[in-house]
C-alpha positions in Angstrom: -6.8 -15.2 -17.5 -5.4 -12.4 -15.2 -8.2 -12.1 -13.0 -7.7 -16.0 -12.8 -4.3 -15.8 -11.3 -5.3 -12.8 -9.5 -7.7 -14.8 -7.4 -5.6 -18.3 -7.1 -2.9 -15.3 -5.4 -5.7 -14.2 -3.3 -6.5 -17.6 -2.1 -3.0 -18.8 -1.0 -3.7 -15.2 1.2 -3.0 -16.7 4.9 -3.4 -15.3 8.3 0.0 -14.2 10.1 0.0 -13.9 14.1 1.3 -10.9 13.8 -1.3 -9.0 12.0 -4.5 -7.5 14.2 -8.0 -7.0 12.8 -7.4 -4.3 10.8 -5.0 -5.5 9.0 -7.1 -8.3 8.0 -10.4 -6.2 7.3 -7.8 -4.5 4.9 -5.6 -6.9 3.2 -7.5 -10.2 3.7 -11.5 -9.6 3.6 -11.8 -6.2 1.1 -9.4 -7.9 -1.0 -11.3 -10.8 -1.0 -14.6 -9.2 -1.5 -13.3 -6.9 -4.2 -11.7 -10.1 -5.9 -15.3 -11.9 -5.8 -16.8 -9.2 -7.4 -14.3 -8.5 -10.5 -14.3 -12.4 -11.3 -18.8 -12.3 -11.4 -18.2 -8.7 -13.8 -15.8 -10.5 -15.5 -17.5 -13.7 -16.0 -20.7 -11.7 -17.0 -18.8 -9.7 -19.7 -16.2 -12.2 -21.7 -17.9 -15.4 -20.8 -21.6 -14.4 -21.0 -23.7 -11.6 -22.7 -22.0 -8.4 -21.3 -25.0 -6.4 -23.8 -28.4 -6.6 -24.9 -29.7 -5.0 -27.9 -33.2 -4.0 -29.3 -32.3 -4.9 -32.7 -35.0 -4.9 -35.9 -36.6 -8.5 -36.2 -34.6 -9.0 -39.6 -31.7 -9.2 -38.5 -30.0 -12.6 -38.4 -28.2 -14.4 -35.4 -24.9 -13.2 -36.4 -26.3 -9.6 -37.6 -27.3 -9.3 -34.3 -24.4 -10.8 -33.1 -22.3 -8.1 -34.4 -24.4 -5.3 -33.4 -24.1 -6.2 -30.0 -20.3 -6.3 -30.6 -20.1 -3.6 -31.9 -22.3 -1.9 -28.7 -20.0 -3.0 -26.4 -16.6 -1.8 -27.7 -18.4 1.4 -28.3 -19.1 3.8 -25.3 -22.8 3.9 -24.5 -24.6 6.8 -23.3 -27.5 6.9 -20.6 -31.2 7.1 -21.4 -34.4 6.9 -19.0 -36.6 5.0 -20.3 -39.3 7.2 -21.4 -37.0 9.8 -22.6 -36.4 10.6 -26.1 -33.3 9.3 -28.3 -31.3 12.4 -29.5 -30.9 13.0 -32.9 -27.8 15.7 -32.1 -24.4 13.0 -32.1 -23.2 15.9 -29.8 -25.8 15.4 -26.9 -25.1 11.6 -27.5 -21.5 12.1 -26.8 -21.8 14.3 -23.8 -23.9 11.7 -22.3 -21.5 8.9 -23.0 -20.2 6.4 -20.5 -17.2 4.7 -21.3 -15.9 3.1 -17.7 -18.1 -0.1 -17.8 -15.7 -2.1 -20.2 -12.7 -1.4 -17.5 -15.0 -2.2 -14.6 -13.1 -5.9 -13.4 -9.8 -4.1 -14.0 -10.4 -1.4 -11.7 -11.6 -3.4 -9.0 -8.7 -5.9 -9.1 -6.6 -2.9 -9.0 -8.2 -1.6 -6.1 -7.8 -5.4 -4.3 -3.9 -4.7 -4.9 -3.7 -1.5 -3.4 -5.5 -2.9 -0.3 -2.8 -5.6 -0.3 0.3 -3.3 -0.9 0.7 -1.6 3.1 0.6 -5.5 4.2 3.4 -6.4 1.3 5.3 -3.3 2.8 5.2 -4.3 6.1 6.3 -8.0 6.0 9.1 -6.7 3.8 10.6 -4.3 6.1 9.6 -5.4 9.8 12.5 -8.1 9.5 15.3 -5.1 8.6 14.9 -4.0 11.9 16.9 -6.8 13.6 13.8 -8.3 14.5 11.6 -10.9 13.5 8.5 -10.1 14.3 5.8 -12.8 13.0 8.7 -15.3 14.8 8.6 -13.7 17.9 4.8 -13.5 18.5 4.2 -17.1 17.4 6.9 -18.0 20.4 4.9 -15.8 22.4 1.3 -17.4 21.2 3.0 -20.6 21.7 4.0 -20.2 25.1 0.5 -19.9 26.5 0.3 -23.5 25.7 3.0 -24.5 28.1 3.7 -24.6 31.9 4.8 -21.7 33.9 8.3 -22.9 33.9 8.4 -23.3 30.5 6.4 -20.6 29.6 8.9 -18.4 31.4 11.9 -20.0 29.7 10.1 -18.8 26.2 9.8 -15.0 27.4 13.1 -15.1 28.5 14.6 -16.4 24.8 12.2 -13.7 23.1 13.7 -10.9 25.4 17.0 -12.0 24.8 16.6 -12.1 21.2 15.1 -8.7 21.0 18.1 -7.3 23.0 20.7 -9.1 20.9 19.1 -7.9 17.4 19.2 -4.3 19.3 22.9 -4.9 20.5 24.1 -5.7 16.7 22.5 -2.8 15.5 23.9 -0.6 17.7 27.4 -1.7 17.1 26.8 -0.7 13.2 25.0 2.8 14.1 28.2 3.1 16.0 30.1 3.2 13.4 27.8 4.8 10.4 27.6 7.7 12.9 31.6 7.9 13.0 31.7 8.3 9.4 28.8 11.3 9.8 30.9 12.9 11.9 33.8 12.9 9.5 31.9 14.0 6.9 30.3 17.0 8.6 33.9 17.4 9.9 34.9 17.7 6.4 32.0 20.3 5.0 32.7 22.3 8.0 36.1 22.9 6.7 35.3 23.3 3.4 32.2 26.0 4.0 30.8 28.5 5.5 28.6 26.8 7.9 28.3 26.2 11.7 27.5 22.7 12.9 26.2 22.6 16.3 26.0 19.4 18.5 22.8 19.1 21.2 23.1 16.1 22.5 25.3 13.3 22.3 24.7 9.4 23.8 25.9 6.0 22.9 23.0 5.3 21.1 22.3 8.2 18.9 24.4 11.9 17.8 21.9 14.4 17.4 22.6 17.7 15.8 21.3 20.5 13.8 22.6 22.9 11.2 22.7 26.4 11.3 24.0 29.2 8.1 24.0 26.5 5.2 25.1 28.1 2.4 22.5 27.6 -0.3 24.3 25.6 -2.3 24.3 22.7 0.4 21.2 23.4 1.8 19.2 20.0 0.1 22.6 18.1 1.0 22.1 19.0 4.6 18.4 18.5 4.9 19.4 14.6 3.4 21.9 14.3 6.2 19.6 15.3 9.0 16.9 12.9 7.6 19.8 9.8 7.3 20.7 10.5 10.8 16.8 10.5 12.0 16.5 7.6 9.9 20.0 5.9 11.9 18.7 6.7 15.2 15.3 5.7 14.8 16.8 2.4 13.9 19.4 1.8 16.4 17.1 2.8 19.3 14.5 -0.1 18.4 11.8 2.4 17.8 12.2 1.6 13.5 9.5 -1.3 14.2 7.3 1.1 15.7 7.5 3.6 13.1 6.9 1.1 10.6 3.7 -0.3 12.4 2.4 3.6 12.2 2.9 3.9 9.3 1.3 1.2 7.5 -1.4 2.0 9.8 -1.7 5.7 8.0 -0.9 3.6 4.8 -4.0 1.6 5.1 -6.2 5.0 6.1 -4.2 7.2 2.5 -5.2 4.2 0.3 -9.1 4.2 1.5 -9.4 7.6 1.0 -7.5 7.7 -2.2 -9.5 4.7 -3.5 -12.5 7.3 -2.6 -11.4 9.7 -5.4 -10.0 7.0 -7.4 -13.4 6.2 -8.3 -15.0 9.5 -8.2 -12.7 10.6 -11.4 -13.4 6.6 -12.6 -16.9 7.5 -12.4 -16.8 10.7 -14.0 -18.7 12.4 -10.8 -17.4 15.4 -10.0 -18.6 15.9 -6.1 -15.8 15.1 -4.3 -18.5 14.2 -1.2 -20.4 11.1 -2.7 
């Protein structure tokens, strides 16, 4: 039933204009595939036959029936097939595998995490002031009309972008105000020299010198607020954001990489 929801979410999965191929090899086809493939494992294991057993030709249907049960809740342990069946339970247990049961539940797992730098990014690139996706469907749009037109479009997306910059400016304005007041305020209070660098209308940047140790993490937290401020009111926040779900998309392959080297029980970290 989960892995049934899980795909009707994966199917109402659209295209946006503002995404580029790789975030649709990410978020749209893996998913996809990865989706496929728990829904067949799944389908084989709690609709079909998900084990076969040699059993003694005695047994009854639901003797058998049972046994194989029984099999499958229990963790198996690998054989080749002209090898002998240990007698030891020890050797049996040391040879045991136990992921196959979780096997649909990892993979739709992994189709989230593909889908979660996507899920980041259309719920943060509109906090900068601008709307992206908006934007570049005015822009796809305007391909379609005439040169007069066409530059009547450009010119509302410029003006738009400028405005949502203009607004934020005017409230960086004043969260930098109260920074001031508040390093204004420590300085008094301790033993600490704060030095101004540079100074625009845009941005106040700054850096600490003698923090007493007591307010050392408090200071490191201001610096990063006021990085985080500037970033923002100079327009680059939707740039930064588009870097890093970009390194977002490249963390979660390689940590789906030793996700299922530990889920497999291998332990090179190479293969």
């Amino acid at each position: 039933m989960l892995l049934y929801y899980f795909a009707s979410a994966v199917k109402s999965i659209q295209f946006h204009v503002d995404d580029d191929i790789i975030d649709k090899l990410n978020y749209y086809y893996t998913t996809s595939i990865i989706t496929v493939f728990a829904i067949l494992v799944s389908a084989k294991q709690y609709v079909g036959f998900p084990i076969q057993c040699w059993v003694p030709a005695t047994f009854t249907e639901p003797m058998e029936q049972y046994t194989e049960n029984y099999c499958w809740v229990q963790n198996t342990y690998f054989l080749p097939l002209h090898d002998y069946i240990p007698h030891n339970y020890a050797e049996r247990e040391n040879r045991q595998i136990g992921y196959y049961q979780w096997v649909p539940f990892v993979l739709a797992l992994e189709a989230l995490l593909f889908y979660v730098p996507t899920i980041v990014w259309r719920l943060l690139n509109w906090q900068s002031g601008i709307h992206v996706q908006s934007l570049v469907q005015m822009a796809c749009d305007s391909r379609l009309l005439d040169l007069d037109s066409r530059n009547k479009a450009l010119q509302t997306i410029a003006t738009n972008v400028e405005e949502a910059l203009h607004v934020k400016h005017q409230v960086v304005r004043l969260l930098h105000q109260l920074i001031k007041l508040l390093f204004q305020f420590a300085k008094n209070c301790q033993n600490f020299h704060l030095y101004i660098v540079r100074r625009n209308e845009n941005c106040l940047y700054f850096c600490i010198l003698n923090l007493t140790s007591s307010f050392q993490m408090g200071g490191n937290r201001l610096k990063l607020l006021n990085l985080i401020i500037c970033t923002r009111s100079s327009g680059a926040a939707v740039t930064f954001l588009y870097i890093s779900v970009k390194i977002l998309y490249t963390v979660n392959i390689v940590g789906q990489i030793f996700l299922l080297n530990t889920f497999l029980g291998n332990r090179s970290k190479w293969y």
